[in-house]
C-alpha positions as CSV (number, residue, x, y, z in Angstrom):
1,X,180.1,80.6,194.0
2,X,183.4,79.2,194.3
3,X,187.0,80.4,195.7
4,X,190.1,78.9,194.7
5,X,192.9,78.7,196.9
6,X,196.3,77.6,197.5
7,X,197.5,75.0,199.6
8,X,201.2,74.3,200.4
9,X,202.5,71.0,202.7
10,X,205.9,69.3,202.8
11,X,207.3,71.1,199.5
12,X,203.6,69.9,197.6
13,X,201.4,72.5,196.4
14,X,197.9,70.9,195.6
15,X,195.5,73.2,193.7
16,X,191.6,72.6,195.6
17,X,188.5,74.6,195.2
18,X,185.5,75.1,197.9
19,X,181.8,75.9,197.2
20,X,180.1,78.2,199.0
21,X,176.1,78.1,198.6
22,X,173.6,80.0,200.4
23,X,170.1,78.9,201.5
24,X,167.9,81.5,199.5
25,X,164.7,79.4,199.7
26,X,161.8,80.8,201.4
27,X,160.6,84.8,202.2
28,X,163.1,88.0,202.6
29,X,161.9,91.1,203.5
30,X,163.7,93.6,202.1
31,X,162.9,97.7,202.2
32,X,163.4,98.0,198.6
33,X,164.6,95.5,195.5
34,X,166.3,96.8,192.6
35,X,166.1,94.2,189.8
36,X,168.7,95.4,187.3
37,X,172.5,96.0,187.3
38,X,173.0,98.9,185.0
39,X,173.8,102.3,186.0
40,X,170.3,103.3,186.6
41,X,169.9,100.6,188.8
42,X,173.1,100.8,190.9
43,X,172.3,104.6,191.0
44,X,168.9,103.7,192.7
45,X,170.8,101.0,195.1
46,X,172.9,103.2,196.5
47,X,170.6,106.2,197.2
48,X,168.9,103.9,198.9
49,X,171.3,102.8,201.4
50,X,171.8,106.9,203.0
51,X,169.4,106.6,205.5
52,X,170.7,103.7,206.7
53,X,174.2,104.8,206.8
54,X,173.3,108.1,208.3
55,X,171.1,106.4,210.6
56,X,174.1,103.7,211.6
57,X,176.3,106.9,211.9
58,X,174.1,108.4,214.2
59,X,174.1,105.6,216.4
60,X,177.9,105.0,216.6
61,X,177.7,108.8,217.5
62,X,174.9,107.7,220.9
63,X,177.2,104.8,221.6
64,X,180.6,106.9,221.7
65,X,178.4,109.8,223.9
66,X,177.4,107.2,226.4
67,X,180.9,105.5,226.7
68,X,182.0,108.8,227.8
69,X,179.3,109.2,230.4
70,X,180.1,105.8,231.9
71,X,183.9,106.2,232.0
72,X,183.1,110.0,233.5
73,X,180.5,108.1,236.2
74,X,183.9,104.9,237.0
75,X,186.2,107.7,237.4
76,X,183.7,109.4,240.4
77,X,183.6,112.9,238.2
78,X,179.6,114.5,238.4
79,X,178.1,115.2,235.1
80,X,176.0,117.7,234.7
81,X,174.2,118.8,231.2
82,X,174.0,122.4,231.7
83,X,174.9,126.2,229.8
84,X,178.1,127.7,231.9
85,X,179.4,131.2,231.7
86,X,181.5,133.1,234.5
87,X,180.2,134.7,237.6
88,X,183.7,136.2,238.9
89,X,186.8,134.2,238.8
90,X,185.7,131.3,241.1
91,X,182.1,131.0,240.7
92,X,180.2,129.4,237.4
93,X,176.4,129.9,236.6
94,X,174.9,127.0,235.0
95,X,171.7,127.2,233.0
96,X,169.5,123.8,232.6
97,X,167.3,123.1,229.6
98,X,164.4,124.4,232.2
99,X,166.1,127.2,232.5
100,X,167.0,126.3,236.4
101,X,170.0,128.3,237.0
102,X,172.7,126.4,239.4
103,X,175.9,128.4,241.1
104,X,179.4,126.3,241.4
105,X,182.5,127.4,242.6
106,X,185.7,126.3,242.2
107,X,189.2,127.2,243.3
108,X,190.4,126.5,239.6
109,X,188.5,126.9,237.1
110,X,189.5,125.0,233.3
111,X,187.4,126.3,229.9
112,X,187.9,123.3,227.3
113,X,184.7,124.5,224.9
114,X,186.3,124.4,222.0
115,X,185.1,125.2,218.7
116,X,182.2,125.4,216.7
117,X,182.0,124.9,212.6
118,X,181.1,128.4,211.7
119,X,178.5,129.5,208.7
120,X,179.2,132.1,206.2
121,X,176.4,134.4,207.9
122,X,177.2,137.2,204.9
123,X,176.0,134.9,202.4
124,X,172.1,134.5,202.1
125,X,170.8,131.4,202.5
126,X,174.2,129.8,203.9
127,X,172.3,129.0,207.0
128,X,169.3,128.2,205.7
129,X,170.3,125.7,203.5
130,X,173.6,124.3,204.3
131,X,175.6,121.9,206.9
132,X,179.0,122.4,207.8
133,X,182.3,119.8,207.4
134,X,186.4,118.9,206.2
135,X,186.3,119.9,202.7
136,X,188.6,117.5,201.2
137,X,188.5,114.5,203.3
138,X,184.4,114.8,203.0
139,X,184.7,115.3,199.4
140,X,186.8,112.1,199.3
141,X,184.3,110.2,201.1
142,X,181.0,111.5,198.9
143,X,182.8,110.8,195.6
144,X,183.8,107.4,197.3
145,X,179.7,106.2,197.4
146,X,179.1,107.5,194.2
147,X,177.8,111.0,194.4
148,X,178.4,114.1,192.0
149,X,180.5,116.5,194.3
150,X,182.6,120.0,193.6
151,X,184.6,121.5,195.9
152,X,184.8,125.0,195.7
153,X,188.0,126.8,196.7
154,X,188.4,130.7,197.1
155,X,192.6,130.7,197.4
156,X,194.7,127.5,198.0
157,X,193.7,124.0,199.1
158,X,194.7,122.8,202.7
159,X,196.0,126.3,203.8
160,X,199.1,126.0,206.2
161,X,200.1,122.5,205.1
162,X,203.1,121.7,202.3
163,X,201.6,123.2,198.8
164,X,203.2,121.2,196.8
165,X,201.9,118.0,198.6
166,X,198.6,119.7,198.6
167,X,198.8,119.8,194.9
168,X,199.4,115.9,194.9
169,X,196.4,115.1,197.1
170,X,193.8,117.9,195.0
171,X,195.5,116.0,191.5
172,X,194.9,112.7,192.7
173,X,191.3,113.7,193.9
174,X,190.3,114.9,190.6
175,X,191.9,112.0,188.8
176,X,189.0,109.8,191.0
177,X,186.2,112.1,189.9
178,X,186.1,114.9,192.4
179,X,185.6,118.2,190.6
180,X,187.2,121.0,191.9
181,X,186.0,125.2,191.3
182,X,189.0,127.0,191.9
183,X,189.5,130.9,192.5
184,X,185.6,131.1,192.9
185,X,183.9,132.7,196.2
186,X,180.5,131.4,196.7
187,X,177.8,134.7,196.9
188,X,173.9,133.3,197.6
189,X,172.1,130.0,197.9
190,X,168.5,129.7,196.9
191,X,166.0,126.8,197.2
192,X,164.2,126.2,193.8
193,X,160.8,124.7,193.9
194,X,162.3,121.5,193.1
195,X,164.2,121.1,196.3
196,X,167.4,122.0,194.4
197,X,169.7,124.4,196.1
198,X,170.9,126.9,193.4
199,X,174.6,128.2,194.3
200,X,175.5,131.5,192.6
201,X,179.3,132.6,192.9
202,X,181.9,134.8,191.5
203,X,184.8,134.3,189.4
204,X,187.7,136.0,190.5
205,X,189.8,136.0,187.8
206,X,186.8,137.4,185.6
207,X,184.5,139.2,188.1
208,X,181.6,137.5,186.6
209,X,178.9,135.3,188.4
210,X,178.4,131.8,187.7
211,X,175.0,129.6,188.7
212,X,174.8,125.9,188.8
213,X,172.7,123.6,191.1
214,X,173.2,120.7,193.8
215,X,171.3,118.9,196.1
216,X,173.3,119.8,199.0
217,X,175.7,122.5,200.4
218,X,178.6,121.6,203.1
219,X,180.4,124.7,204.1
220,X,184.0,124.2,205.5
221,X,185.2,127.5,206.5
222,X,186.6,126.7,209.6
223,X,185.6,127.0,213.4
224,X,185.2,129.5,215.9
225,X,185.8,129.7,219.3
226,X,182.8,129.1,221.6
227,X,183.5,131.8,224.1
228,X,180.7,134.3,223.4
229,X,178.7,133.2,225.6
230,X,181.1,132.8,228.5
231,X,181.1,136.0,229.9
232,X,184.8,136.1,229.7
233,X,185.6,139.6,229.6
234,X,183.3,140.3,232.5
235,X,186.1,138.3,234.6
236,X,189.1,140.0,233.1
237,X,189.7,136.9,230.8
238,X,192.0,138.6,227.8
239,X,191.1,137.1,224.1
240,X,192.6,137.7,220.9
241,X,189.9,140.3,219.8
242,X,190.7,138.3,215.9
243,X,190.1,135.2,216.4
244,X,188.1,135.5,219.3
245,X,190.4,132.7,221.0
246,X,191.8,132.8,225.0
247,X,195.4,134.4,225.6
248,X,197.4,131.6,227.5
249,X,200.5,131.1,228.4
250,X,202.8,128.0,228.4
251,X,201.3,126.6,231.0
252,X,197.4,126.9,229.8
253,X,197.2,129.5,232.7
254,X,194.8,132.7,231.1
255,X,195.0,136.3,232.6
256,X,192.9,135.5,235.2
257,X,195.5,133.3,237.7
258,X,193.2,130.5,238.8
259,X,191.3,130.3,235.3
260,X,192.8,127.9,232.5
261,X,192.3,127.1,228.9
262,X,193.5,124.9,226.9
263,X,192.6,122.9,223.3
264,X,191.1,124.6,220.3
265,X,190.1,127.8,222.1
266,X,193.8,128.3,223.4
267,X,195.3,131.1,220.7
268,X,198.1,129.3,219.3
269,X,196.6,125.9,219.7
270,X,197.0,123.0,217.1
271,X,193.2,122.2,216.6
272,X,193.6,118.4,217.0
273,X,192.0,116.2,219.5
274,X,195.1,114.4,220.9
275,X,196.9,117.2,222.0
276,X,193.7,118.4,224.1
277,X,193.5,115.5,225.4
278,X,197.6,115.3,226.2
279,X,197.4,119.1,227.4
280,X,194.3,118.4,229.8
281,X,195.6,115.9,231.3
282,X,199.2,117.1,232.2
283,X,197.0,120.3,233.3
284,X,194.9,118.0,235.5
285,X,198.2,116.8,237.0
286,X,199.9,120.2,237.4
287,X,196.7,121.8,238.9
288,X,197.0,118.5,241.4
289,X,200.8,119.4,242.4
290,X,201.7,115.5,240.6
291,X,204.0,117.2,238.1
292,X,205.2,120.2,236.6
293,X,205.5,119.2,233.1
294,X,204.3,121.2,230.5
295,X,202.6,120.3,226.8
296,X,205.2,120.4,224.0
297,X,203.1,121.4,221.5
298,X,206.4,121.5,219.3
299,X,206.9,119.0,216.1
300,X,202.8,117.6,216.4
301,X,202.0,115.5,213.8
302,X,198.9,115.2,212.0
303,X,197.4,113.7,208.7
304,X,194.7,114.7,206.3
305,X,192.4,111.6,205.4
306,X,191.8,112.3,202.1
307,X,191.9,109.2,199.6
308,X,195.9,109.8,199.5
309,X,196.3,110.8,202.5
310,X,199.1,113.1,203.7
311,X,200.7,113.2,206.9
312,X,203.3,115.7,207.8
313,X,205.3,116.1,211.1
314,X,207.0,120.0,211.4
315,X,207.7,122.4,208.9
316,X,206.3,122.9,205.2
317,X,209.1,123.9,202.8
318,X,207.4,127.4,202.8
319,X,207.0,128.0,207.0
320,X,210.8,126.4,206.6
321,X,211.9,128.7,204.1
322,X,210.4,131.9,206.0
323,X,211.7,131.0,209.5
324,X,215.2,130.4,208.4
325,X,215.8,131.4,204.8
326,X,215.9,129.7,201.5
327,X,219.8,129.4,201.7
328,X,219.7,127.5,205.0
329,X,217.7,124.9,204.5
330,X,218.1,121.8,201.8
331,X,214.7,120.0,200.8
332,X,215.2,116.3,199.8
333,X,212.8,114.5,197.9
334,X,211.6,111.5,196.1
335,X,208.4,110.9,193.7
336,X,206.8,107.5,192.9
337,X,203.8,107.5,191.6
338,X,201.4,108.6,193.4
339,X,203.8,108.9,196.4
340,X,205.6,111.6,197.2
341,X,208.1,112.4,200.2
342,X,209.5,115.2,201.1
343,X,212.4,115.6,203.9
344,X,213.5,118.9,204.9
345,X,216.6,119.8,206.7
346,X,218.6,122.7,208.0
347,X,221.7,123.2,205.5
348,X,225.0,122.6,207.0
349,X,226.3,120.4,210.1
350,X,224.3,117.3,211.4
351,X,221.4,118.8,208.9
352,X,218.9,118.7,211.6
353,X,215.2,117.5,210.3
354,X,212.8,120.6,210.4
355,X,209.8,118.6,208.4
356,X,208.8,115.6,206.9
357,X,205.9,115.2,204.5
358,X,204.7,111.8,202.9
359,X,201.5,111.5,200.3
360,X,200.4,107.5,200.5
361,X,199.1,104.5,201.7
362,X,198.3,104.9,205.7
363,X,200.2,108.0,205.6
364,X,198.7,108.7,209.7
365,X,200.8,105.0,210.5
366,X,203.7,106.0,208.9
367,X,203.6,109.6,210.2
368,X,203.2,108.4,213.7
369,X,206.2,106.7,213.5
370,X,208.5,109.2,212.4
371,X,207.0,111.9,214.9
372,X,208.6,110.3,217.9
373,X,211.9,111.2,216.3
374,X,211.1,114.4,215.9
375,X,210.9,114.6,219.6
376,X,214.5,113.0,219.9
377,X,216.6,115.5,217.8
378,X,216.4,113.2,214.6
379,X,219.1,114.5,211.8
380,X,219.2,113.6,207.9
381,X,222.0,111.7,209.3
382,X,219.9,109.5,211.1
383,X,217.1,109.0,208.7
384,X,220.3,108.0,206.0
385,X,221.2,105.6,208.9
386,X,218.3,103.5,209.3
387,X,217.2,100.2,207.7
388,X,214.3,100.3,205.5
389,X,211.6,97.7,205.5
390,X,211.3,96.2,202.0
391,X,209.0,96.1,200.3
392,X,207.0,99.5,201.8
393,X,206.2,102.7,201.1
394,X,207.6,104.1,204.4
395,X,211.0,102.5,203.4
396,X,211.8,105.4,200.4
397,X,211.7,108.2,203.3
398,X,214.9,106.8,205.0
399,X,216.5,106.7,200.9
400,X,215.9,110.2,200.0
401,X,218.9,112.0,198.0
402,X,218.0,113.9,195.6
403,X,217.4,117.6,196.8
404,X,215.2,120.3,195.0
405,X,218.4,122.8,195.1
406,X,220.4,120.1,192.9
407,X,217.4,119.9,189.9
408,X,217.7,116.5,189.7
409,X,214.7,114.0,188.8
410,X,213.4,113.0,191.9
411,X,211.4,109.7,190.4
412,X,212.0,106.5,192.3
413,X,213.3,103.9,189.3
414,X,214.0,100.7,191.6
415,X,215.3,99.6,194.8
């Protein structure tokens, strides 16, 4: 093997190269050897390498449960691995694996359960022979290592986000070999005596059923609360009878004064892990009379990790569009293959930013970023106002001019 590199010293460039060799003499042991490099044999490869990846998974999983545990033990906070519902509105029953029942009470009480991926239960065999996941960013990964996958959507991909940005991620997605079954709604699951899992489902544009057959079935059709089992209601604990999520106010207080909520099973809630964690701890401080700040949960930013990923920070052009009009807001953009950012703004004066949407490279990096101005009042002003860094793909968001309502091509041609 041999690398050839570069080498550059007082204005002389010298062209070198350096061998590599490894030692293969002697005995491997290997769990399986796949002479051949076609697609058979890279098919086989790969197969083989699941378990180990699932089992490596696995373990990164342990290793992140028993950091917790140790930072939870430093910090002087008791553990305990038990089932907890309400008694009355100071007093929690626990329930051990035993079933050894232990009483705590509190003077504050905080319910952070959060959710739970939730199963189709009306469709036979969903439980049975399904797991539950992200639809698109676990599509991404599975076509990624070489595996056949469909993802099957009822309505429209990444409901609540930007559609036309959507549209960009689902396009690109298919152009790298993820298949997509759109309009469909999936009806029964059945295990042939193969070990296939045979998915019927309904067209419904035509009404008709359709069969095909997979080896697995990931259902991603959202979460739901965990607070069934809570014995909320008991208490006087008010829930959204809907969604089945906690009523709280701004300051995560529920109908109960000295019971709290806060994270996914807050109605209202983003469902993203750093603003639990933000909101639990200013809670944590409030409760502790250190402050009285409250969680902004205005202007969050967030990013979908598919293989172009797409972060956003406020409004989509549609929420936009709804909350104040279509004729008082103005929607910049600018498209460069396979890029595309959007910027939108309220019409008229300083042209305060309501959203801003970017498809690309490290879009979560770039996103981040740009959220803290957000946060700071940013205008289209300011955006126009700051120096790009050249050459990036973050740099064409503070050089968007060309707005939808003009019908102007938006493609980037050059600096």
């Amino acid at each position: 093997m041999a690398a050839l590199c570069g080498v550059r010293h007082r204005w002389k460039r010298t062209n070198c190269i350096q061998i590599l060799t490894r030692n293969l003499t002697g005995t491997i042991h290997y769990d399986l050897v796949v002479i051949g490099g076609g697609s058979g044999g890279l098919a086989c490869s790969k197969e083989g390498t699941k378990s180990t990846m699932a089992e490596a998974v696995q373990n990164h999983v342990r290793s992140l449960n028993w950091g917790h545990r140790v930072q939870l033990q430093d910090k002087k906070v008791k553990y305990l691995n038990i089932k907890g519902s309400l008694v009355d509105e100071h007093t929690v029953k626990g329930l051990t694996r035993t079933g050894k029942e232990i009483m705590l009470t509190a003077k504050n009480i905080v319910i952070a359960t959060g959710g739970r991926p939730k199963y189709p239960t009306h469709i036979p065999g969903a439980i049975e022979h399904g797991i539950t996941n992200v639809a698109l960013e676990c599509a991404g990964f599975l076509t990624g290592i070489g595996l056949d996958t469909t993802v099957m959507v009822r309505s429209i991909p990444l409901r609540g986000f930007d559609q036309q940005m959507a549209g960009l991620v689902t396009d690109h997605m298919e152009a790298y070999g993820t298949k997509f079954s759109w309009r469909n709604v999936p009806k029964r699951v059945d295990k042939l005596s193969s070990g296939a899992l045979q998915v019927t489902w309904t067209d419904k544009q035509t009404g008709k059923d359709q069969q095909d057959t997979f080896d697995s079935v990931l259902w991603a059709v959202g979460r739901a609360p965990e607070t069934k089992t809570l014995s909320l209601e008991k208490v006087g604990v008010k829930l959204n009878k809907e969604s089945g999520k906690i009523l709280v106010a701004a300051d995560e207080s529920t109908s109960v004064p000295n019971i709290y909520a806060f994270g996914d099973i807050g109605e209202g809630r983003p469902e993203l892990t750093p603003t639990a964690i933000k909101a639990g701890k200013l809670l944590a401080r409030r409760l502790a009379g250190q402050t009285n700040e409250l969680m902004n949960y205005d202007n969050v930013a967030t990013t979908v990790f598919t293989p172009l990923e797409y972060g956003c920070v406020g409004l989509s052009e549609e929420e936009a569009e709804s909350r104040h009009g279509k004729d008082s807001i103005e929607v910049y953009h600018a498209f460069y293959k396979p890029l595309e950012f959007t910027v939108v703004c309220k019409r008229g004066g300083d042209q305060r930013i309501l959203g801003l949407h970017f498809t690309g490279p490290n879009a979560g990096e770039v996103t981040q970023g740009f959220a803290m101005g957000f946060q700071c009042g940013a205008t289209l002003t300011h955006l126009m106002e700051t120096v790009g860094i050249h050459p990036t793909c973050a740099e064409e968001l503070t050089k968007v001019n060309v707005s939808k309502r003009s019908g102007l091509d938006a493609t980037v041609t050059g600096c």
